[in-house]
Wavefront OBJ file of the C-alpha trace (Angstrom):
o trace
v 0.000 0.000 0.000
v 2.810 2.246 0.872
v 4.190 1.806 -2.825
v 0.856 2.644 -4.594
v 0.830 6.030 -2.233
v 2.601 8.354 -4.406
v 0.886 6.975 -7.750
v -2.543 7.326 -5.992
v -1.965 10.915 -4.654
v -0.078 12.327 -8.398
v -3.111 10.695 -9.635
v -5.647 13.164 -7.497
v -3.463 15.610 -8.033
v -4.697 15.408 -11.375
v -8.168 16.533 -10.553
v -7.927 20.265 -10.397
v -4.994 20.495 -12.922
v -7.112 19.377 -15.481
v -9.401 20.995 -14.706
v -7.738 24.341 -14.793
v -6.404 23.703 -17.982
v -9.483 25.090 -19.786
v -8.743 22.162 -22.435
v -11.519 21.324 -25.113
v -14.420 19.100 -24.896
v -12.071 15.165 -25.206
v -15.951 13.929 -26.597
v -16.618 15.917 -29.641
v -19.808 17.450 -31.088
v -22.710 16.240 -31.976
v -26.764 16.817 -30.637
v -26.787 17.787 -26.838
v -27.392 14.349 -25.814
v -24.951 12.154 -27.791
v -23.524 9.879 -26.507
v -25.428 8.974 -23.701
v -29.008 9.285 -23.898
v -29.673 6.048 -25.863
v -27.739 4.401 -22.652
v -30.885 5.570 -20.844
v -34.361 3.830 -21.097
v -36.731 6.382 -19.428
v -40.066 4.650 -20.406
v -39.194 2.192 -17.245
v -38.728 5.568 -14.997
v -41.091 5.506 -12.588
v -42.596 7.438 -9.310
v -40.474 6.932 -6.258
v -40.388 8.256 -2.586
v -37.195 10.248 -1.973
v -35.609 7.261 0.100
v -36.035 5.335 -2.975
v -34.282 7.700 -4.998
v -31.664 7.973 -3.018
v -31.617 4.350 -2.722
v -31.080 4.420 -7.288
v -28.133 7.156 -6.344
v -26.184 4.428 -4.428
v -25.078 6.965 -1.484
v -22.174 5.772 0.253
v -21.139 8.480 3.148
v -16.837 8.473 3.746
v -17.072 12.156 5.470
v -13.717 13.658 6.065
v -12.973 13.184 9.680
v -14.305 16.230 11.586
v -11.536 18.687 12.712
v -8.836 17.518 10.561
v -7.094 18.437 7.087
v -9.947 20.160 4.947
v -12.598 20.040 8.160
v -9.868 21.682 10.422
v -12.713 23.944 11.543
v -16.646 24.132 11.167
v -17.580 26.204 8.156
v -21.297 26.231 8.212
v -23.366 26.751 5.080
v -27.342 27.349 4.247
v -26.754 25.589 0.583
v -28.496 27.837 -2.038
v -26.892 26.224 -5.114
v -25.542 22.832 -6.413
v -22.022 22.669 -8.447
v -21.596 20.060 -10.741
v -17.494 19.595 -11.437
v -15.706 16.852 -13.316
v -12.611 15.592 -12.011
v -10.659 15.559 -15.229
v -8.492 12.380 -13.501
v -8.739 9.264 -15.758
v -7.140 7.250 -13.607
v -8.677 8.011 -9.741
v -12.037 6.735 -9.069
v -14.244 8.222 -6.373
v -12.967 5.775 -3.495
v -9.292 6.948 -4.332
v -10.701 10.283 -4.377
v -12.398 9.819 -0.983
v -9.438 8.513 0.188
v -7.098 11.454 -1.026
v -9.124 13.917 0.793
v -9.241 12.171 4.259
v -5.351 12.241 4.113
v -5.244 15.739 3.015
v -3.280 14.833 -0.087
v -5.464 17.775 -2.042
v -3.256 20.555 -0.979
v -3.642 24.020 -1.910
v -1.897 27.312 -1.509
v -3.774 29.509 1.595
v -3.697 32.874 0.616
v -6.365 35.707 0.759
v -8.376 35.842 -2.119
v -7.578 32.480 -2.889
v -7.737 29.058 -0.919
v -9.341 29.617 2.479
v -8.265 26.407 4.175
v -4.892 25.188 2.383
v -6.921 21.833 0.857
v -9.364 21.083 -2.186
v -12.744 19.765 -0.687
v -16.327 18.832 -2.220
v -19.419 17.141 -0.901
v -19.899 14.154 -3.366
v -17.947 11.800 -6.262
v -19.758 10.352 -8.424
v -18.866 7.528 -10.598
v -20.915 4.422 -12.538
v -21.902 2.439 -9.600
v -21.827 4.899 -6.255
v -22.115 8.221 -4.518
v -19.341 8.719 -2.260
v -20.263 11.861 0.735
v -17.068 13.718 1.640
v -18.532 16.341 3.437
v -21.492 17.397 5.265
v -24.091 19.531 3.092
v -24.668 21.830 5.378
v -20.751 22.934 5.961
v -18.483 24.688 3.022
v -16.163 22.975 0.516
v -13.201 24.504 -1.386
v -14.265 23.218 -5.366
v -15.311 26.765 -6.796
v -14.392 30.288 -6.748
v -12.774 30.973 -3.284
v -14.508 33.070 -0.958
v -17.260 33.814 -3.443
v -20.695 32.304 -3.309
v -19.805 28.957 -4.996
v -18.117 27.852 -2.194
v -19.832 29.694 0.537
v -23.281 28.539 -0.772
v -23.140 25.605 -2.759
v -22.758 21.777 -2.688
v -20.199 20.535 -5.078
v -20.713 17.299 -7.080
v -17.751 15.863 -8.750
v -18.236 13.267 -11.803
v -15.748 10.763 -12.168
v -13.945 10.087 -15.775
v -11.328 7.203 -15.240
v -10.792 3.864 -17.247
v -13.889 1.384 -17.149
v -16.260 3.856 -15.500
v -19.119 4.592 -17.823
v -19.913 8.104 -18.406
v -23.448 7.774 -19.007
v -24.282 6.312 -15.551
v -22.170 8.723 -14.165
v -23.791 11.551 -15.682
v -27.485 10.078 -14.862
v -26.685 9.209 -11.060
v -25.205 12.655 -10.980
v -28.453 14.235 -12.247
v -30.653 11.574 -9.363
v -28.473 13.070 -6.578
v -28.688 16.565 -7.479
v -32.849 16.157 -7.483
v -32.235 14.737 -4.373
v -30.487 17.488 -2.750
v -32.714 19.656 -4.903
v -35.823 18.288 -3.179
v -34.270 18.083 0.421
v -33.090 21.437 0.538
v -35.452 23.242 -1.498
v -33.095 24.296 -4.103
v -34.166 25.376 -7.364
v -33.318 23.971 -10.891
v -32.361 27.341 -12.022
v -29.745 27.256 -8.963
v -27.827 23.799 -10.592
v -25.336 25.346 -12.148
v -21.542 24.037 -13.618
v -18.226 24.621 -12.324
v -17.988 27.744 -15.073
v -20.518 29.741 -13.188
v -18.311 31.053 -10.680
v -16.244 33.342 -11.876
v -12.574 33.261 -10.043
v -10.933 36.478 -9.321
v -7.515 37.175 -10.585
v -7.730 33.817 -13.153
v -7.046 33.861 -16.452
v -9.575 32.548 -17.988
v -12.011 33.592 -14.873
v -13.917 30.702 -15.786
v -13.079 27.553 -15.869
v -14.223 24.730 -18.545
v -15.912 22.683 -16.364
v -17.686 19.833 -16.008
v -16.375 19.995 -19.647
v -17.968 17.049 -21.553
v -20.868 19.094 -20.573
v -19.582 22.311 -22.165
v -19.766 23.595 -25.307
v -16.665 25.601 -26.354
v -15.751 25.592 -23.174
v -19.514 27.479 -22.534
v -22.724 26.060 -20.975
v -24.641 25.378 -23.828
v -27.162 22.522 -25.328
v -25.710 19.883 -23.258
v -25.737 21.631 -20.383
v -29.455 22.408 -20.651
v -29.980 18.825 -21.794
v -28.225 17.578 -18.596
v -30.612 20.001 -16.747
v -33.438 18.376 -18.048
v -32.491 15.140 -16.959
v -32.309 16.646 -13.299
v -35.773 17.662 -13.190
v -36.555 14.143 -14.913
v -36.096 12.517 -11.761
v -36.743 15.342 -9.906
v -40.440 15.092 -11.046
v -40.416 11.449 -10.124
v -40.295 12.781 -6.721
v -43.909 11.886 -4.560
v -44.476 14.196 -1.605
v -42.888 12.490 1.432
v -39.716 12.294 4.299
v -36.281 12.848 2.672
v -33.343 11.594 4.998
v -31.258 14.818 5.435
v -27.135 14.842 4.187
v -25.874 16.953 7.134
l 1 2 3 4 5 6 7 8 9 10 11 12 13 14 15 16 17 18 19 20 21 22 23 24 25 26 27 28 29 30 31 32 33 34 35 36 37 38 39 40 41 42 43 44 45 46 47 48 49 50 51 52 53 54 55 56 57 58 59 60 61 62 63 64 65 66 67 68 69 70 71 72 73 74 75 76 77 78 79 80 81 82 83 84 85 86 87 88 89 90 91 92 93 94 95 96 97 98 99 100 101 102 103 104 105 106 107 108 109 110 111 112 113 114 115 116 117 118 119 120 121 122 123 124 125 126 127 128 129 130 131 132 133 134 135 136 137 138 139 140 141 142 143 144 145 146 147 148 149 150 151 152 153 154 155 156 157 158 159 160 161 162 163 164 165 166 167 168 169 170 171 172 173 174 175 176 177 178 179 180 181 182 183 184 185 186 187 188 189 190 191 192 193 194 195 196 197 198 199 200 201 202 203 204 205 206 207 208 209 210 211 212 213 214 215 216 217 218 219 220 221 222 223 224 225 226 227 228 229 230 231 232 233 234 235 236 237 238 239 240 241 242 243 244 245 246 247
C-alpha cells in the first residue's frame, strides 16, 4: 500500500490540474445528448419516494474526519446552489478520491483571495456504480471560486472520468443526486449550475471549462441544458414524502 501512495496521490493531483487547464471538450460534437441518452431507457422511470431515490443514487457516506485536514474547523453553510465539477483524472475513481481527501493529499496554496483552508474539498464523487459523501451539506467545501458564493453557498458534485467507469451512468446518477439534494433542501433547478458559473478572481480565464464534456466551447450550452433536463426528470419522479437529510 505504501508503494501505490505516491501513484494514488499524483493521480488526485490530477483533478484540479485538469481541470484548470481550460482544455476542449475530449468527446466531440454532436446533438446535446450524444452519446449517452440512448444508454438511458426512461419509459421504465417511474414514481419513487425520496428514500427510494436515493436508494437508485447508491449513497455511500466516507465524510472527512471532523476537525482535521480540509474540516480543520466548522464552516457552516445554508446551501443555495448545487455545483456540478468533473474531475478531469482518468485514472482516480471516487474511493481513491475519498481517500485522497481524508489524508489531506489535495493541498492548496492559503492565501487571501484564494484558498481559504490550504486543501481542495467537495461534498460528493460520483462515478458508474456509487455516490461517495465527503462532506457534510450543510458545511463549506473549497471546489469553486474561493470566498465567493460557490463555495460559501453551494454543494459541489464531482463526476468521475477514469478507465472502465461509464460516463453515461455517471452523468445520470449525478443528475438523481442533485434532485435529491434539490428536493431536500429546497433548491431550485435554475440554482444547478456548472463549475464555469463562478467566476474566479484574478484567473485567467475567470472561468473555468468545467464539467467539460458538458460544455460547449468551453460554454454552458445545449448539453448543459440537456443535462438540466435530466435533473428535473427525476426530480419530477419525486412523490411528496420524508427525505433523509445529508448533514
Amino acid at each position: 500500500m505504501k508503494k501505490a501512495l505516491p501513484a494514488l496521490l499524483l493521480a488526485c493531483v490530477v483533478i484540479f490540474i485538469g481541470c484548470r487547464s481550460g482544455t476542449g471538450n475530449r468527446y466531440g460534437s454532436g446533438p446535446a445528448s450524444a452519446p449517452w441518452q440512448s444508454r438511458y431507457n426512461d419509459k421504465l422511470l417511474g414514481p419513487v419516494t425520496p428514500d427510494q431515490l436515493l436508494r437508485e443514487v447508491n449513497l455511500r457516506p466516507d465524510l472527512i474526519r471532523a476537525g482535521s485536514v480540509g474540516r480543520s474547523w466548522f464552516r457552516p453553510m445554508k446551501p443555495r446552489y448545487i455545483t456540478i465539477h468533473s474531475t478531469q483524472n482518468y485514472t482516480g475513481n471516487a474511493y481513491n478520491h475519498a481517500l485522497a481527501l481524508k489524508r489531506g493529499a489535495l493541498r492548496a496554496t492559503k492565501r487571501k483571495g484564494g484558498n481559504r483552508i490550504g486543501y481542495l474539498t467537495w461534498h460528493f464523487t460520483v462515478q458508474d456504480n456509487v455516490a461517495i459523501q465527503h462532506l457534510p451539506c450543510r458545511e463549506q467545501g473549497e471546489h469553486a471560486d474561493f470566498d465567493g458564493p460557490g463555495n460559501n453557498y453551494s454543494i459541489g458534485i464531482e463526476m468521475c472520468e477514469h478507465k472502465g467507469n461509464d460516463l453515461a451512468l455517471t452523468i445520470d446518477k449525478t443528475a438523481r443526486l442533485a434532485a435529491y439534494i434539490s428536493y431536500v433542501y429546497q433548491i431550485p433547478l435554475s440554482n444547478v449550475v456548472p463549475h464555469y458559473h463562478w467566476p474566479r478572481a484574478g484567473a485567467s480565464p475567470p472561468n473555468k471549462n468545467c464539467p467539460h464534456f458538458l460544455m460547449e466551447n468551453g460554454r454552458p450550452g445545449s448539453r448543459w441544458r440537456w443535462f438540466l433536463g435530466r435533473v428535473q426528470l427525476h426530480y419530477k419522479r419525486i412523490q411528496t414524502g420524508q427525505a433523509r437529510s445529508l448533514g
